[in-house]
N, C-alpha and C positions, 0 to 999 in steps of 0.2 A: 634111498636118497633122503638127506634130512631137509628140515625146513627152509635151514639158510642156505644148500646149495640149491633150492629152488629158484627162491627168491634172486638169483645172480644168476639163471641158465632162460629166463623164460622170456618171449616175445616182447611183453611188454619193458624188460629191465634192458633188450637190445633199442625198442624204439627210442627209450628215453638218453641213451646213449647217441645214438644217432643225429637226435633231438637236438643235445646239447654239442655235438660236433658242428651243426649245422648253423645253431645259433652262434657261437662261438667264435667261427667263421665268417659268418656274412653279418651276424648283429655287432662284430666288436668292429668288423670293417666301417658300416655306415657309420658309427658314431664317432669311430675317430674320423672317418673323412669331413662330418660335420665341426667337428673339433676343428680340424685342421683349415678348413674354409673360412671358419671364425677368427680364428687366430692372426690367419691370414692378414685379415682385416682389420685387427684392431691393435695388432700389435704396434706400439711404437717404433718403430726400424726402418729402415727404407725396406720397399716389398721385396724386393728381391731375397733378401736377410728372414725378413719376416717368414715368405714363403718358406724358405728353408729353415728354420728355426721349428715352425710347426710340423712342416714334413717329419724330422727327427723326431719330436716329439711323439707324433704319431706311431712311430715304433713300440713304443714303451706303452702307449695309450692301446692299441689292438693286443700287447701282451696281458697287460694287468686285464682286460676283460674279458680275456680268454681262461683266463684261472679264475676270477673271481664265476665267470657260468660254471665253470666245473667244478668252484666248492660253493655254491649256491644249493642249501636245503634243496631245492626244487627247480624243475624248468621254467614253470610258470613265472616262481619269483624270479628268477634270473631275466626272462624276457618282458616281464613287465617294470622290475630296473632298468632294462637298457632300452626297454620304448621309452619310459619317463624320461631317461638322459637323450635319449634321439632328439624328443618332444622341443626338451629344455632347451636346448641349441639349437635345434632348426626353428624355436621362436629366438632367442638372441641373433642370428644369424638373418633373421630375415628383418630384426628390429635395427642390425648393422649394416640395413642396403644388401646383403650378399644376393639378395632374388631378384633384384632390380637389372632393367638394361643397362648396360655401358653408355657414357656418354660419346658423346663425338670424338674422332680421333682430333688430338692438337696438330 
């Protein structure tokens, strides 16, 4: 068995696979839902529009970060880009009222 079918059969090159299915999954999920929360909010539209407009969006936003974990040099880098972009938006998102109660019904 040579060097490099090692390096591609062994426990730790399964974890980090796993690793990044998992990030890839549940970290591009949070960041687009943050995305999309935001978007929500700020977009010019009537909400309705807005809301949908991000939703769609959000398609594209959980793709591109599900490829970009999986050609990301490393796990680490890949999950500490998408904590930074979680970060980033769940502070714009809380600077846009999104964490705040609802007011009264009219």
């Amino acid at each position: 068995m040579g060097a490099r079918q090692e390096r591609w059969s062994g426990p730790a090159y399964r974890f980090g696979v796993a690793g990044r299915v998992v990030l890839a999954s549940l970290g591009s999920y949070v960041v687009a839902s943050l995305l999309t929360a935001l978007l929500s909010l700020t977009l010019p539209l009537v909400r309705s529009e807005a809301v949908t407009a991000a939703t769609l969006l959000s398609f594209l936003v959980i793709t591109l970060l599900a490829l970009y974990v999986f050609a990301a040099r490393s796990l680490g880098r890949a999950a500490l880009t998408l904590g930074l972009v979680g970060l980033a938006l769940a502070a714009a998102l809380w600077l846009a009222g999104g964490f705040s109660a609802p007011g009264p019904a009219a």
